[in-house]
C-alpha atoms as one frame of an Amber mdcrd trajectory, in Angstrom:
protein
 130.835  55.987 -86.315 132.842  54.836 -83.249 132.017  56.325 -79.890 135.610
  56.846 -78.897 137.013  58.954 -81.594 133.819  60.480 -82.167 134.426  61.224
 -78.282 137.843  62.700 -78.490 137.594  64.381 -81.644 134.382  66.327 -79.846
 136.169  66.815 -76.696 139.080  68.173 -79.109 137.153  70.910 -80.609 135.076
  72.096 -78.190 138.110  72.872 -75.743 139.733  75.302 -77.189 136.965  77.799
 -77.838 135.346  77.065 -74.292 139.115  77.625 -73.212 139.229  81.169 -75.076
 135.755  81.855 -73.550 135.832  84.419 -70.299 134.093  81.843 -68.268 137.237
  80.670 -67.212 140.683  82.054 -65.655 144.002  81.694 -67.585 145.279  78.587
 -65.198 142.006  76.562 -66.184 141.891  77.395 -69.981 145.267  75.800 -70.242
 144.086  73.160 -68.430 141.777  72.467 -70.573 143.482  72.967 -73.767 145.506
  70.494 -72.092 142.547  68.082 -71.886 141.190  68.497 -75.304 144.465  67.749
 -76.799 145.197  64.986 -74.643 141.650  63.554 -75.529 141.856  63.759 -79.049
 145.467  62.100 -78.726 144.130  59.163 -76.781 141.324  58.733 -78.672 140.936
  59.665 -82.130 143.533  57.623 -84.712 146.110  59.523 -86.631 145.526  62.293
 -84.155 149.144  64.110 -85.098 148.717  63.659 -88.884 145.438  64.791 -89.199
 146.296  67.650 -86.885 149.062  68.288 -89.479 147.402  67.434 -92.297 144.208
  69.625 -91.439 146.918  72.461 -90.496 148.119  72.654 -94.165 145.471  72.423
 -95.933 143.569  74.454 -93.795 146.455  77.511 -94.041 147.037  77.187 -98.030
 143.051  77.440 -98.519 142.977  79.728 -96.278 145.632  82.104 -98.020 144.077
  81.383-101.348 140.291  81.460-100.834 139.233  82.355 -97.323 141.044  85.777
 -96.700 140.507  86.648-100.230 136.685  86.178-100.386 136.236  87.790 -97.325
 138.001  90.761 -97.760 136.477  91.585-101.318 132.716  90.360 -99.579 133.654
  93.610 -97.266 134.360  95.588 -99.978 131.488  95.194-102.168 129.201  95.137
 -99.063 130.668  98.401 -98.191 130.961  99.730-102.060 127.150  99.050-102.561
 126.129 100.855 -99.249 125.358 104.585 -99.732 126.373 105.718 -96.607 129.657
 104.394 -96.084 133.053 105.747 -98.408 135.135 102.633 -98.416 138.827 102.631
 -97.940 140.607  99.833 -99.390 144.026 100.097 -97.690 146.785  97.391 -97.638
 147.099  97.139 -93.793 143.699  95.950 -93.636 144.042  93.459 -96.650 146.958
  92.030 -95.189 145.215  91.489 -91.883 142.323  89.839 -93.063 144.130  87.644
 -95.328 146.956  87.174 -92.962 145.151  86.958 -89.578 141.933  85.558 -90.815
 142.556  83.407 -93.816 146.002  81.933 -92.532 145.541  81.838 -89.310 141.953
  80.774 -88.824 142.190  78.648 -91.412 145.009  76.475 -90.582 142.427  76.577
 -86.963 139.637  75.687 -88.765 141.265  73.073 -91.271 142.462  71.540 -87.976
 139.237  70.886 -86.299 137.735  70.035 -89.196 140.173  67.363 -89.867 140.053
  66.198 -86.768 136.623  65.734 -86.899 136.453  64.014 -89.991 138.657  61.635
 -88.791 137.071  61.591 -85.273 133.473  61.290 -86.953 134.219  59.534 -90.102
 132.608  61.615 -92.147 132.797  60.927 -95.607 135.407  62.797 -97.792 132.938
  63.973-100.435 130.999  66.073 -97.113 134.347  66.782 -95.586 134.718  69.805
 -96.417 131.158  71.498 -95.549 132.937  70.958 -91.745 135.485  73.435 -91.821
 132.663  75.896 -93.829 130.614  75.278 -91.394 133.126  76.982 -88.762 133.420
  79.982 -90.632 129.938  80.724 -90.847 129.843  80.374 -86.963 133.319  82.537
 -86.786 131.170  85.115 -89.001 128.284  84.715 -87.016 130.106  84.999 -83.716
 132.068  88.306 -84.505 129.603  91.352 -84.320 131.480  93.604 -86.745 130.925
  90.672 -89.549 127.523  89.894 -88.511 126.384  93.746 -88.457 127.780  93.914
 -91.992 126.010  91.416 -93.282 122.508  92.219 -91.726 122.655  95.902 -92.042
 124.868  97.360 -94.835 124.498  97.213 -98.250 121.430  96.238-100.462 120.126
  93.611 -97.993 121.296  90.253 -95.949 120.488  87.820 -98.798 123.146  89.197
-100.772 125.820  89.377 -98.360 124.960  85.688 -96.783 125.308  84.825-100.582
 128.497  86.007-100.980 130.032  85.501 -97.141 128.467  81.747 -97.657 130.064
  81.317-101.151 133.203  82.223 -99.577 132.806  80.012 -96.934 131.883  76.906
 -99.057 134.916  77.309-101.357 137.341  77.570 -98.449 135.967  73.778 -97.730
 136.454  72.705-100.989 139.816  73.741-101.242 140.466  72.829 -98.149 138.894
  69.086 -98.778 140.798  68.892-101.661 144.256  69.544-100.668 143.494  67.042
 -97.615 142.420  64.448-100.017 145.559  64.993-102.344 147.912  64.620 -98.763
 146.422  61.253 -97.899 146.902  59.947-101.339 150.341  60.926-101.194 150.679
  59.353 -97.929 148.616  55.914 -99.170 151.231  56.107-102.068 154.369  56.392
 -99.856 153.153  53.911 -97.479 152.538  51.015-100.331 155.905  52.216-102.078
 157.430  50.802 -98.782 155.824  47.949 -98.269 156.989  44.573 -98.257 155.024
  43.913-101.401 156.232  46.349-103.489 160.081  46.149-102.354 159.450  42.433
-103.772 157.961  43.494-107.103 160.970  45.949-106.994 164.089  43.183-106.820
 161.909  40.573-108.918 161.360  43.191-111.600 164.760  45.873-111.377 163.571
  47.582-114.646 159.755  48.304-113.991 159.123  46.535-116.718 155.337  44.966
-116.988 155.035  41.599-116.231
């Protein structure tokens, strides 16, 4: 691990939660949003494509596994609890799979790309970073957390099934990162000088 990208891609993600924080006024949290993106641009390689990249992958996981789990982990947390009459209504779906799984998501596929690239994690481990962000997300929001701890037939369920969730947002996530860099690798040595030399040498593809 280098100490420069490791630098920006730490400066990167910490700024824009300390930015959404109340500890500081709206002329200083876009100052440092400012900072954190201009660190990680300075610092950590392939800033903008992993940015992207993370972004994507981060949004389509997030559509197919993140809002999802979470909203049926709410319901069965809230089925299983006797004193609560759950009301599954498609205003709330949407929003959790809209707000939370798409929009958080594409967030937290950001970071976490980012800060694989920042940290160079391996990509086998890559995706326990973004999973790791949810479960603070969860922890962080008191609504979540309270539902976990107190409702239904005890916390070791729920933290099963909020952390299975979790987990399978970063594999998805991993994967769909992994599959954009191969296609990128792929382009990239279609367009080299190598292969456009194969290509007029050998005009059919035929092997050699």
């Amino acid at each position: 691990m280098k100490l420069k990208p490791a630098l920006g891609s730490a400066l990167f993600v910490a700024a824009i939660p300390f930015a959404g924080s109340e500890v500081l006024g709206p002329f200083w949290s876009v100052a440092v949003v400012v900072l954190g993106i201009g660190a990680g641009w300075l610092l950590v390689p392939r800033f903008w494509r992993g940015v992207i990249y993370g972004g994507i992958a981060g949004v389509i996981a997030g559509l197919l596994v993140l809002g999802p789990g979470l909203r049926v982990a709410m319901r069965v947390v809230a089925m299983v609890d006797p004193a609560r009459s759950p009301e599954f209504t498609i205003g709330g779906t949407m929003f959790i799979i809209v707000g939370i799984g798409a929009v958080m998501g594409g967030i937290f596929g950001v970071f976490g790309n980012v800060s694989r690239i920042g940290f160079n994690i391996p990509s086998r481990v890559a995706g326990l970073v973004p999973a790791l962000l949810v479960v603070t997300m969860i922890g962080l929001d008191s609504e979540l957390r309270g539902e976990i701890l107190e409702l239904g037939v005890g916390p070791w369920l729920n933290i099963f099934m909020f952390g299975a969730v979790a987990i399978g947002y970063g594999w998805v996530w991993a994967r769909i990162v992994g599959r954009l860099e191969k296609g990128r690798l792929a382009k990239t040595r279609q367009g080299s000088p190598e292969a456009a030399t194969m290509s007029l040498s050998n005009p059919g593809g035929h092997e050699i």
